[in-house]
N, C-alpha and C positions, 0 to 999 in steps of 0.2 A: 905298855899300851901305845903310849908315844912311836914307841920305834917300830912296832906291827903298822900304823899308818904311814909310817915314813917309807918303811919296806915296800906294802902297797903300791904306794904312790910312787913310789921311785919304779915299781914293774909297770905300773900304768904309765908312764909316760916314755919308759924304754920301746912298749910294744907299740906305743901310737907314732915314735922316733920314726921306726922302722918298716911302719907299715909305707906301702909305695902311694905317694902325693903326685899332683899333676905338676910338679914342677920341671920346668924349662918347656913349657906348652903355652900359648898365646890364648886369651880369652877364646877368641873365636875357636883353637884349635879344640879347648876342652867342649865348649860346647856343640861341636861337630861329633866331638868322641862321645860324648852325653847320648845326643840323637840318636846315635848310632847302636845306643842299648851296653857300651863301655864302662865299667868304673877305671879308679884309676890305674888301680893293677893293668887288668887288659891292653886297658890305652897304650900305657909305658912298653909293655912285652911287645908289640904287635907294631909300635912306631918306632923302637929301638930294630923290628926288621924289616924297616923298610916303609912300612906299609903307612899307609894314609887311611882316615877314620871310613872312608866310605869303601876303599877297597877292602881293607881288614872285616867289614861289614857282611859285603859280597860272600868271603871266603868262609867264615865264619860261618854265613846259612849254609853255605853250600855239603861243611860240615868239616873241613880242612882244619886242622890244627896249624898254628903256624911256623911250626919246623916244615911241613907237610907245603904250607903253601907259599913261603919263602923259596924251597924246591921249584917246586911247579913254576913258580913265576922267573925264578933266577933262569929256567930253560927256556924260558919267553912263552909263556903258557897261560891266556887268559886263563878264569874264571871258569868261562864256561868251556874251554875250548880242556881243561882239566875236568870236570867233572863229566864231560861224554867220554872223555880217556877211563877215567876208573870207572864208572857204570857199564864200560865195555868190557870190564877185566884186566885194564893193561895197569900195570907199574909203570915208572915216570921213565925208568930208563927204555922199555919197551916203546912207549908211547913216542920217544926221541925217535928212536930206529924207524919206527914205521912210519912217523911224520915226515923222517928225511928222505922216504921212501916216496914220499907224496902221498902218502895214505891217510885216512882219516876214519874214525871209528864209526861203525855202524850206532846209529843214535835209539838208544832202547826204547 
């Protein structure tokens, strides 16, 4: 019986090891991520690309994954200036073309 708690205990504190902590985040920054509707997971994924808790926010409603919005942003692509791109039907490389074009997406 001893060793069935030891086992336990020993999987409990493996999976809590491992689950992702706000660590290397500054009070303020967790509580920006908090506001923001973040646990820690999220926070880590989303400041590891880049992103700050209010943008990650932004992109998040807007409905962007952040592989998705990493993209979009690395092409120098607000926010919004991404979401009238895909509500227009364009893909990111499209939306590049036609932006260099000086074109800009009809707003649905």
């Amino acid at each position: 019986m001893k060793k069935y708690f030891a086992m336990v205990l020993g999987l409990i504190l493996i999976g809590c090891a491992s689950s992702p902590t706000w660590e290397g985040m500054s009070e303020g920054q967790i509580s920006a991520w908090k506001s923001a509707g973040f646990d820690a997971a999220g926070a880590q994924t989303w400041s590891k690309n880049g992103f700050a808790a209010d943008e990650a926010k932004a992109w998040v409603d807007a409905k962007f994954s952040v592989d998705a919005a990493k993209e979009w942003a690395k092409a120098k692509f607000s926010v919004e200036e991404a979401t009238n791109w895909v509500k227009s039907g364009f893909e990111l490389d499209e939306a590049v073309d036609e932006r260099e074009k000086g074109l800009t997406p009809v707003k649905p």
